[in-house]
C-alpha positions in Angstrom: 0.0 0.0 0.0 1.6 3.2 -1.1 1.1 5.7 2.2 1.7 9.4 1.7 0.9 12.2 4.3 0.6 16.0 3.2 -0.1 19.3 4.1 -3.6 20.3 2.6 -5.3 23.6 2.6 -9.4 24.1 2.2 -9.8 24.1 -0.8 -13.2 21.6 -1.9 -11.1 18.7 -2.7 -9.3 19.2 0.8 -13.0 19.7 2.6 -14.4 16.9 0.7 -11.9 14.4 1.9 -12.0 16.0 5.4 -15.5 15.6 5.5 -15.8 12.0 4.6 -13.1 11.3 7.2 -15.3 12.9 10.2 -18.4 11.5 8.9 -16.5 7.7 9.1 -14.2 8.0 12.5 -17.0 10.1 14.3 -19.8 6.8 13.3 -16.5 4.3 13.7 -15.4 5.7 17.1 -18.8 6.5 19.4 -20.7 3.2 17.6 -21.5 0.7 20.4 -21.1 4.0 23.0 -24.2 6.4 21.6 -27.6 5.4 19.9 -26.7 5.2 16.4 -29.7 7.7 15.3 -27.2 10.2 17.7 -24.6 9.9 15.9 -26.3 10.1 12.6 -28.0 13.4 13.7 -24.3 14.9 15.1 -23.1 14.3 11.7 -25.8 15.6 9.4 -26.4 19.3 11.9 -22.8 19.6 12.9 -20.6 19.0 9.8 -20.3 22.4 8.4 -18.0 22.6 5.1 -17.7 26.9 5.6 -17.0 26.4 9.3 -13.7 24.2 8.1 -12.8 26.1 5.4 -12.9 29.7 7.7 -10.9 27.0 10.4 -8.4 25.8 7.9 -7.9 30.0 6.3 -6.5 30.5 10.3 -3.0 30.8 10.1 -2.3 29.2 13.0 -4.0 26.3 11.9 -2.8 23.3 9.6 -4.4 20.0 8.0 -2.2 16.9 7.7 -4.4 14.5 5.0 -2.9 11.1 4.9 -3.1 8.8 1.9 -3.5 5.0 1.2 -3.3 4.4 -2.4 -4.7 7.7 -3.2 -8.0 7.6 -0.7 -8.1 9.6 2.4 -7.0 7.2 5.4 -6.6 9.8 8.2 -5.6 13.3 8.8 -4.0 15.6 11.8 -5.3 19.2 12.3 -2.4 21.3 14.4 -3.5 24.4 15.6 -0.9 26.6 17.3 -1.4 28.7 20.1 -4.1 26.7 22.3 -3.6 25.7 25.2 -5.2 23.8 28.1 -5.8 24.3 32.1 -4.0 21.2 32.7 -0.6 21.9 30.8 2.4 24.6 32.2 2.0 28.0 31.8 4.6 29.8 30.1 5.1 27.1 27.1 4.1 27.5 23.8 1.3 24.9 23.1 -0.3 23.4 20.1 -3.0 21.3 20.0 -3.5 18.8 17.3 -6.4 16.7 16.5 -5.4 13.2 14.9 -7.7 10.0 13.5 -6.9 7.5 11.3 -9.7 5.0 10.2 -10.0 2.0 11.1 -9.4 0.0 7.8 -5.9 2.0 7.4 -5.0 1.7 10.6 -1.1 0.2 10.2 2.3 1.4 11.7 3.1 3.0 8.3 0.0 4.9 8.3 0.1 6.1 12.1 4.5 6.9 11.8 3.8 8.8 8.6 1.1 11.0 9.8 2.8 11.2 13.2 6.1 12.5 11.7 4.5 15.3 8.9 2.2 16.1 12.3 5.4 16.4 14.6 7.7 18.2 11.8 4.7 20.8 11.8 4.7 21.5 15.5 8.3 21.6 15.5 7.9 25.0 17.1 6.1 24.0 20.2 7.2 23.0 23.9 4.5 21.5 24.3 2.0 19.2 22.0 -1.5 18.2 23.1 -3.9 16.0 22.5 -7.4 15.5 23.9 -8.1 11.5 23.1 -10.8 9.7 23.9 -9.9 6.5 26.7 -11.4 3.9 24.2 -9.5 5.5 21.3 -7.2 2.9 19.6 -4.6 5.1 18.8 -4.2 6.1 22.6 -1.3 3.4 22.9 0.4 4.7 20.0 0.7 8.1 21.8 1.6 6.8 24.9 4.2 4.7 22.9 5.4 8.0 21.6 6.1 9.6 25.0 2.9 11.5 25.8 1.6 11.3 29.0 -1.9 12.1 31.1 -1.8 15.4 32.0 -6.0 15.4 32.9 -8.6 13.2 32.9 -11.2 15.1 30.4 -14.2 14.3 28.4 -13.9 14.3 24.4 -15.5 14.6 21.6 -19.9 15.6 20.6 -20.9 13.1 23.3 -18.8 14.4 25.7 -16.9 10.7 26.5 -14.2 10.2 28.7 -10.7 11.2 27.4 -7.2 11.9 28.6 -5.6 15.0 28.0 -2.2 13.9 26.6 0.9 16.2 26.5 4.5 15.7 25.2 7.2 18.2 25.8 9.3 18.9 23.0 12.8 19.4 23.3 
């Protein structure tokens, strides 16, 4: 499977595949944990193409797509300057958001989104991530060297997640 992981801006084609990757990890993640009819109602009223696209215009904002023989497998949205109670004060934070579905889910696909995610937050002293506890990729960032900085809640359904942090440098 050729993977490839780059830097995409709003543009429709950008959107489009954005979009199709919320509507599939936000149904893949919470099934079994919400009514399904929740979920599908989240998705229709909440998934907003002009609120993404005025999102992704932000400067300090950047979309990661990631690629698995040319269909959208998983993406990472970094957005600089946000912090969170539970990290130091004083250190530049970014926050990044980062999913990968299921059917792509390999080491190549999770090491070459990580690494085009971590070369773009190489600014930082601090990346963040709020993860949901029954997220499947929450081993791989713990694997990576982020640790619980908070015990949170995640997500449209408000589940219980970990605020994860890694200090850089």
């Amino acid at each position: 499977m050729n993977i490839n992981s780059k830097f995409t801006v709003g543009s429709e084609e950008g959107i489009s595949d954005l979009i199709r990757l919320i509507d599939s990890s936000v149904y893949t993640l919470h099934k079994g944990l919400v009514p399904e009819e929740d979920i599908k109602k989240y998705i229709e009223n909440n998934i907003d193409p002009r609120k993404m696209i005025n999102d992704l215009n932000n400067l300090s904002n950047q979309m990661i797509i990631t690629y698995a023989d040319d269909r959208p497998a998983g993406y990472s949205i970094i957005k600089s300057g946000n912090s969170h109670p539970s990290l130091p004060e004083g250190k530049r934070a970014t926050e990044i958001s980062f999913v990968i579905l299921p059917e792509f889910d390999s080491e190549e696909t999770r090491q070459s989104l990580w690494k085009k995610s971590r070369s773009a937050a190489s600014f930082t002293d601090i990346i963040w991530i709020n993860m949901m506890t029954h997220d499947p990729l929450l081993e791989f960032f713990k694997g990576l060297g982020f640790r619980v900085a908070a015990d949170a809640v995640a997500g449209p359904f408000e589940l219980p997640s970990h605020i994860l942090q890694l200090e850089i440098g």
